[in-house]
FIGU-911693 format. One record per residue (C-alpha): x, y, z. Coordinates in pm, whole numbers, plus 50000, padded with zeros to 5 digits. Example, Ala and Ser with C-alpha at 12.3 -4.5 7.8 and 13.67 -1.06 7.14 Angstrom:
<setors>
512304955050780;513674989450714;
</setors>
This chain:
<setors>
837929313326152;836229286825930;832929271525954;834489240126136;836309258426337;833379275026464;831659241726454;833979227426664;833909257226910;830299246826997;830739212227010;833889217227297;831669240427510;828409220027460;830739188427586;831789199627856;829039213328038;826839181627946;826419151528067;826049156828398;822429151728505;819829177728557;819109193728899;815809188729062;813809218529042;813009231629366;810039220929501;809289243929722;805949267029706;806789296729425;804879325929466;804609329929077;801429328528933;801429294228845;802909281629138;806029268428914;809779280528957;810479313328808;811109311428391;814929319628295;815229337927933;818429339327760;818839374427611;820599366627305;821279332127462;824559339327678;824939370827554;827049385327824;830139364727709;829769358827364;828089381527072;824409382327097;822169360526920;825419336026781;825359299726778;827679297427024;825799322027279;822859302227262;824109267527292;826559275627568;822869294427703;821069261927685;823999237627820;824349263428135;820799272128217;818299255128416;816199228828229;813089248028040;814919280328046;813909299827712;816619313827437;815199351027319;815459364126956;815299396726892;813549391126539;814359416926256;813499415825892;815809420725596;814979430725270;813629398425142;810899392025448;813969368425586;813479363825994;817069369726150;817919372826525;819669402326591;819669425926913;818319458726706;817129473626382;820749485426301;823869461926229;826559484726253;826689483626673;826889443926676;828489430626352;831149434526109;828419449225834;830779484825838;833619464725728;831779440525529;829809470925331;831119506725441;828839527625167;825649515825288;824889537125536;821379548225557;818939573925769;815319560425865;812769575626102;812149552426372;809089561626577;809429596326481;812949594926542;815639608626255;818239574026288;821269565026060;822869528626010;823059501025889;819549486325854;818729452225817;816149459525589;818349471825377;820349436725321;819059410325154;819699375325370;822169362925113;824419398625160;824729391125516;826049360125505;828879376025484;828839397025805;829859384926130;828569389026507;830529413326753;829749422427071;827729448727154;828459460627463;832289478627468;833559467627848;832669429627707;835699407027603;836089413427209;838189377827211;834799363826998;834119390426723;834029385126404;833449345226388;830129338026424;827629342026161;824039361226148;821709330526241;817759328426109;814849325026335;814629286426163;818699282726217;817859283926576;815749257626602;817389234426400;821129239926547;820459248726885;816799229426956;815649249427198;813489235427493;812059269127507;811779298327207;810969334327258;810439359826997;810529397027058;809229417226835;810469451926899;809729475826568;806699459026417;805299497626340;808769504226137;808939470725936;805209478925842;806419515025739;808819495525484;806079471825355;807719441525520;804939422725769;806319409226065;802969392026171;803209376825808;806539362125884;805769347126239;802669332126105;804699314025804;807359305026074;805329287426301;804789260426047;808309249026120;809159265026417;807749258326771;807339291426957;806639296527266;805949331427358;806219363127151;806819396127316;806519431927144;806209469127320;803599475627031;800269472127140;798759472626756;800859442026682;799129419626875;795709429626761;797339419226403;798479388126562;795339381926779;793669343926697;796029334626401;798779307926632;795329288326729;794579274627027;798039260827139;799809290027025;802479307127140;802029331127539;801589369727462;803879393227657;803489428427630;806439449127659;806599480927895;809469505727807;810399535927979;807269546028221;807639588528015;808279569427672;805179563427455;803889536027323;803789543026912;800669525926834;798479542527077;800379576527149;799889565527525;802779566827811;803579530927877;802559547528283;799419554928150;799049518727989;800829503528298;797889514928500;795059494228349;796069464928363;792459446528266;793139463827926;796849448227851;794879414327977;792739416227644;795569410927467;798399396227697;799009366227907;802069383228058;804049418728047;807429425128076;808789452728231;812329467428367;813679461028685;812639495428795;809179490828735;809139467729068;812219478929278;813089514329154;816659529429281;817129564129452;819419593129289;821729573629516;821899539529379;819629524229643;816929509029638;813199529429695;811419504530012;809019486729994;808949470829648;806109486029426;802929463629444;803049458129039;803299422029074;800749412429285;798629435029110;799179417928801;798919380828924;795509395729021;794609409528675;795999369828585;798319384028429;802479368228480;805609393028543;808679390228357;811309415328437;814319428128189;817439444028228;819569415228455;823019413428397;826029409628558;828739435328402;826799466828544;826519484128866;823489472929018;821969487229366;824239495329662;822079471929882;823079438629634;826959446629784;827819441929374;826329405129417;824019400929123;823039367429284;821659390229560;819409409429294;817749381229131;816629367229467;815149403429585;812709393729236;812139355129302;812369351829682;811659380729904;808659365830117;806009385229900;806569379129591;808119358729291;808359378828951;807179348628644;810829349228464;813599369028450;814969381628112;819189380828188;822459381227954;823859357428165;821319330228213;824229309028434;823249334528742;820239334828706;819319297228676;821969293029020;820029323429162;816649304329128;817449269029137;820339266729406;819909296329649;816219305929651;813829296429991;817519291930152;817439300730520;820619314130727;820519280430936;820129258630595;823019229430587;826209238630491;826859215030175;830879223230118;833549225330374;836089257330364;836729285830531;835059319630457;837639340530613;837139380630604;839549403530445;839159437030708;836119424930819;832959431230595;835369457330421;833299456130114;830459468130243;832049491130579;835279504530627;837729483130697;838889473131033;836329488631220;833639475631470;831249476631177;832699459330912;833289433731192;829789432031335;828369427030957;831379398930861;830479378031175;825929387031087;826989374530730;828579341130868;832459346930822;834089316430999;836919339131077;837929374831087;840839389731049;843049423431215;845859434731073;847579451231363;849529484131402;850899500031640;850289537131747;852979555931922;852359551632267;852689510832204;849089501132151;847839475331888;844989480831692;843439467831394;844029487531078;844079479430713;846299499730639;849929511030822;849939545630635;846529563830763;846249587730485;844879559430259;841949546430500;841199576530716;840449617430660;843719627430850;844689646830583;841959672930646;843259670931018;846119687731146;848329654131166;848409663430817;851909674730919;853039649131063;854059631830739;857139613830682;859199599730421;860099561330539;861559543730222;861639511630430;857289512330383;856619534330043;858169548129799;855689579529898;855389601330208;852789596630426;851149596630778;851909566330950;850239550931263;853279551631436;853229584431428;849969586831670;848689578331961;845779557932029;843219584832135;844719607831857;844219580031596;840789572931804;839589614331627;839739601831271;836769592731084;837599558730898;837189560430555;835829527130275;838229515830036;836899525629685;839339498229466;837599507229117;837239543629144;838729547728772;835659526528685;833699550028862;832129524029080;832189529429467;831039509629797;828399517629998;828429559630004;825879561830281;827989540830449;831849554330337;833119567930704;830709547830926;832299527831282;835269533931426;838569514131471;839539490031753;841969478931947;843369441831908;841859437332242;838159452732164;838689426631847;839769392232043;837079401832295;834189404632010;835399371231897;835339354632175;831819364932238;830639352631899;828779324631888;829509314631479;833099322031494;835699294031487;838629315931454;840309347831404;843589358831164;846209383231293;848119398331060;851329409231165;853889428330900;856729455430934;858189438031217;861569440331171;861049479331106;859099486331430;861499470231614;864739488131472;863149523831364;860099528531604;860869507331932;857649490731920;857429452531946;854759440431749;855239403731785;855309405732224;852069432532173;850069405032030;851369379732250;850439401432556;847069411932393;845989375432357;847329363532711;845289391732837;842199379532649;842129346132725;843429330332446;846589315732586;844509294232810;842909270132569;840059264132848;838589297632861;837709297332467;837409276632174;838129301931899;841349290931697;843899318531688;846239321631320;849129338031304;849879353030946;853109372030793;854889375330481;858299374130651;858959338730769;861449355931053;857969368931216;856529333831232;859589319831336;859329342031624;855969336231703;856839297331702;859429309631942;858049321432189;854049303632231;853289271532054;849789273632125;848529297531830;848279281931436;850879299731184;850039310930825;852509319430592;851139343430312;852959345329966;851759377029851;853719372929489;852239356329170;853559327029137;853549298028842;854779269429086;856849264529421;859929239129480;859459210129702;862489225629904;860519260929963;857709238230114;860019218930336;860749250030494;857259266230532;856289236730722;858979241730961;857149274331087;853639272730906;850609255730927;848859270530637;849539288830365;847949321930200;848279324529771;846839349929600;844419343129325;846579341929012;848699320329153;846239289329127;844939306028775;847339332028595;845609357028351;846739365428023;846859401827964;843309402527805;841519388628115;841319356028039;842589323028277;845149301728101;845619274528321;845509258328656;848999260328824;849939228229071;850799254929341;847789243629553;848099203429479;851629204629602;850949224229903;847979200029976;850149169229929;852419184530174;849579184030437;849329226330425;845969240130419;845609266630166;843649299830149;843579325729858;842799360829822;841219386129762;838059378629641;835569409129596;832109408929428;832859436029172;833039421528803;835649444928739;837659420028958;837259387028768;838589373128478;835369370028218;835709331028269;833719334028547;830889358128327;831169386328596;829679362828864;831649357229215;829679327829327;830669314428963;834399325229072;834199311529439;833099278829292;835939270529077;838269279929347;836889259729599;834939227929401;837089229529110;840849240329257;839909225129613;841279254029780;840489253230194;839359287830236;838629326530069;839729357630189;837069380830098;835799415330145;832209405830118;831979370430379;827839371130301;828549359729949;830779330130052;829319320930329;825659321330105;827899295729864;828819273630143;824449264430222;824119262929796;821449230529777;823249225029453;826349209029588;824789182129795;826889152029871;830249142529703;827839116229524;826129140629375;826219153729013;825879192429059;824119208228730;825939226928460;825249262528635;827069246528961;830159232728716;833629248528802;834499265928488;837479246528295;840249267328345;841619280828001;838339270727817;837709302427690;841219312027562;841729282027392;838619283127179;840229310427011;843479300226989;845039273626874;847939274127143;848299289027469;849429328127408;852969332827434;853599350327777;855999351828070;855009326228354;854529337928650;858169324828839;858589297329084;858529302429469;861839287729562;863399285629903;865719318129871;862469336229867;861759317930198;864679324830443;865099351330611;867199362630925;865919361931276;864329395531358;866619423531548;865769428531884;863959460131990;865819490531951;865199519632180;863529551831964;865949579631958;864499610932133;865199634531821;863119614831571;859839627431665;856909620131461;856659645131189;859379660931237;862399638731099;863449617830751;864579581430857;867969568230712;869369601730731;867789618830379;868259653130332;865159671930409;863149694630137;862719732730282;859399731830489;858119756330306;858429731229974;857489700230191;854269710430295;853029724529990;853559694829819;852139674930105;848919697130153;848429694129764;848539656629765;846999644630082;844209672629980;843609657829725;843489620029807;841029636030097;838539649529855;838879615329657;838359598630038;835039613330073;833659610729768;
</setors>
């Protein structure tokens, strides 16, 4: 890509994230230091989306971040005393220098430490003009490497401006080694450039420094690495330095220190209570906290419930405390963290209307569809919750996520472990179905969390992983109606037509029964709105049939690229609402990337149908990078920039947080760049010229609509038995073969169960 190409990268970002006017700070009472709202520092400038230290990383950093936030260098020195920004001594794990120059390959010692690379020192400024920035984390998009060129310290100031300019000085004992002086080179650059603070984990370095900025000059931060790792100027353990403070004050204004330093995590993942009393022991040494290591794209503490929002405000608003800054590679969090969701109280005014509907209750942070994940969806302010009902053999209706019980429960360490059966009608795979229990059998199992990115090796709440126990549909309408915050609940109702021809169970007349025996049929006795949701448009139909009283969603669980005015006509005949899924409002290309904004949602609005999407989960793993591994950044251009009516999520505390965001304010109101839905497609077309080629996703026509009316009941034949027949007559396997293979598997997805 050419210069003006990359030019005119920058310029499309930088326009469309400005002009919108700048947020007022809040005003309440920090408990920094100086009283003022924590500091935001770009690592790299937005380094979590685009290569670190580029021109297009730091001016999409300073267009996103709250005003005053700071842009961070990570200075380095080439052969020719040249200042470059660059996120470490070696090239090779962050450019194209390998390509660019694959015999210069050289082996340093770096604080005693034997290292090969590419060095910078050993390329002069003018040899790496030709090398290009690449991202130096692996799991980050590689859609921007190789375009953006090596900037100076000076080239950031002059291209980007920034309001706020942070060196970090990170090997001045090395450069010194090589007869290149660092302190000579920030000296000669603060002629021309305006810096404001300069950090380094050397102590030595600032005695060099000490007295030669002048009075005005630039804050001093020292720089705390691991607490066993030793500080290479003084042969000291940055523990051993961490605990005199009054000494670092000689030579600091501030220190900077890992996230660990404050809130430390178990062997578990958790976090080690009550925070460590670092902070206000520093405020009262004078000295301000900055804290490193924020960013979105890692697993962070169980208790955040994979919401880095969560995190920052555990460092900036916990009632104790507020750290001085926060050093993140995605400065868009943290500037929403400070400015739109710190000193927010659970009562604080709701600022944008939609519905935070739970997906299995709190299922993120509990297993699903118990009295747990319920009790923590309706503390975290879900407007609705949701059951998906099943049936047990004996005719009762519970909530369950899941009709097949060997994916949400430890049955197959029980001995219903033989009681599998082969139902092509439901799975392609065997498996232990509720119908195939009773209540107070199904009432034994221990439920089990649902662990969606396992092959990522990231799982929910382990202390937590078989904790509550299921309900019945009853136990559920009951808790409802006894919340105070509700204004609704979702039945889910699917396999209908099989229950009723296979199994003899009724699903559709159990619910009915369950809510006349409730309450909910007499609109006097409570207030809570009762939806109705199905795939199959027979089961709504039904519903519609027989009580007129209940709201009906339809849920269209394929990805679709657009529906026909026709297929809309006939959800309205039996629907109220309707339920998308999230690529149907913005389809992916296969790298993970949004291409556009489908009408889906503006047609179904126009024909007066509410609509809600799912899933939405707080793991970045489950986000295209558009939204820079941030779900409040994803909620938000579902619901301010698609206009969606509601989210079905598995963690309710992070949309229903969204819903108070001071940000938002009135329609009148400008929100600021960190509040902006995200353009859908920006990022993919900066890169290319045209929209990939790639099959849409298809229309929704109304074919995929109708379907017959559903069979009546149909008696259970005696013989079938659970676990002990093969529906639609299929041959059996010898028992001996069958439950081998079935006490291998189902052993197996056990053991991954309780992981």
């Amino acid at each position: 890509m050419g210069a003006s190409r990359v030019l005119l990268c920058c310029v499309v970002l930088i326009q469309l994230f400005a002009g919108q006017t700048d947020a007022q700070r809040s005003s309440s009472r920090w408990q920094t230091l100086s009283g003022d709202a924590p500091l935001v520092i770009a690592r790299g400038g937005f380094s979590g989306l685009f290569p670190d230290s580029s021109s297009i990383a730091y001016g999409f950093a300073k267009q996103t971040s709250v005003a005053g936030a700071a842009l961070w260098c990570d200075v380095q020195l080439t052969k020719d005393g040249a200042g470059i920004c660059f996120p470490d001594l070696k090239l090779n794990n962050a450019s194209t220098v390998e390509d660019v120059y694959p015999n210069r390959q050289k082996t340093y010692s770096v604080n005693g430490v034997s290292t090969q690379g590419w060095f910078t020192i050993d390329f002069s400024l003018r040899d790496l003009s030709d090398v290009k920035l690449n991202r130096g984390i692996l799991s980050r998009s590689e859609k921007f490497n190789g375009i953006y060129p090596i900037l100076t310290v000076e080239d950031v100031t002059t291209q980007i401006k920034p309001e706020s300019f942070w060196l970090n000085v990170q090997y001045d004992a090395f450069y010194a080694q090589q007869n290149l002086s660092m302190s000579s080179f920030l000296i000669s650059a603060s002629r021309t450039v305006s810096i404001d603070y300069i950090s380094s984990p050397e102590v030595n370095f600032f005695k060099k420094i000490a007295g030669r900025f002048g009075r005005n000059g630039p804050s001093f931060v020292f720089q705390f690495l691991g607490k066993e790792d030793f500080e290479p100027t003084t042969n000291r353990t940055y523990d051993s330095i961490l605990s005199n403070l009054t000494f670092v004050k000689t030579f600091a204004s501030g220190i900077l220190v890992p996230k660990s330093y404050i809130l430390p995590l178990d062997d578990n993942q958790y976090l080690v209570l009550p925070p460590k009393s670092l902070v206000l022991d520093a405020h009262k040494a004078g000295l301000q906290v900055y804290v490193s290591g924020f960013v979105n794209d890692n697993d962070i503490a169980h208790d955040y419930s994979s919401d880095p929002v969560s995190e920052y405000l555990s460092f900036v608003d916990n009632g104790n405390f507020s750290v001085d800054g926060v050093l993140s590679d995605f400065p868009i969090t943290a500037s929403a963290s400070i400015d739109c969701f710190s000193h927010l109280g659970r009562n604080a005014t709701k600022q944008v209307d939609f519905l935070v509907i739970s997906k299995n209750g709190a299922s993120g942070e509990y297993p699903g569809c118990t009295d747990m994940a319920y009790d923590k969806a309706i503390k975290d302010g879900a407007d609705v919750i949701d059951c998906s009902v099943q049936m047990s053999s004996d005719g009762k209706p519970f909530c369950s996520s899941s009709i097949d019980l060997s994916n949400i429960t430890n049955i197959a360490q029980t001995s219903f472990a033989q009681r599998s059966t082969h139902v092509p009608e439901i799975s392609s795979n065997d498996g232990i179905y509720t119908f195939s229990l009773t209540w107070s059998e199904i009432q034994t199992l221990k439920p089990a969390i649902s662990n969606p990115y396992r092959a990522y090796n990231m799982f929910r709440n382990p202390n937590e992983k078989n904790s509550g126990k299921f309900i019945l549909l009853s136990e559920f309408l009951s808790l409802a109606k006894n919340s105070t915050s509700l204004s609704g609940v979702l039945i889910s109702v699917e396999k209908a037509v099989y229950l009723r021809e296979k199994q003899g169970l009724d699903v559709v007349k159990a619910v009915l029964d369950t809510l006349t025996e409730t309450g909910y049929s007499n609109g006097s006795t409570t207030k809570t709105k009762v939806m109705i949701q199905s795939t199959n448009s027979s089961v709504l139909v039904d519903f519609k049939k027989q009580s007129s009283k209940y709201e009906t969603v339809y849920k269209v669980e394929e990805k679709i690229g657009d529906i026909s005015d026709s297929a809309i006509e006939d959800i309205k005949k039996f629907a109220n609402a309707v339920v998308i899924v999230k690529t149907s409002v913005f389809p992916l290309f296969d790298d993970g990337f949004i291409i556009r904004q489908t009408n889906v949602v503006e047609k179904l609005h126009k024909s007066k149908l509410p609509v809600y999407v799912e899933l939405f989960q707080n793991e970045f793993v489950s986000q295209p990078f558009d939204f820079f591994s941030d779900p409040t950044v994803e909620i938000n251009s579902y619901v301010s920039g698609a206009g969606i009516d509601g989210t079905i999520t598995e963690f309710p505390f992070t949309a229903a947080r969204y819903k108070r965001n001071r940000c938002l304010g009135t329609k009148e109101t400008i929100p600021p760049q960190y509040m902006s839905p995200v353009p859908p497609g920006l990022f993919l077309n900066l890169v290319n010229a045209i929209p990939p080629a790639q099959a849409p996703n298809p229309v929704f026509t109304d074919d995929d609509v109708t379907e017959p009316p559903l069979p009546p009941v149909t008696a259970k034949s005696p013989t079938s038995a659970p676990g002990t027949s093969f529906t639609n007559a299929q041959a059996p396997r010898s028992s001996g073969q069958t439950r081998l293979t079935l006490s291998l598997r189902l052993s197996v997805f056990a053991s991954l169960l309780l992981l």
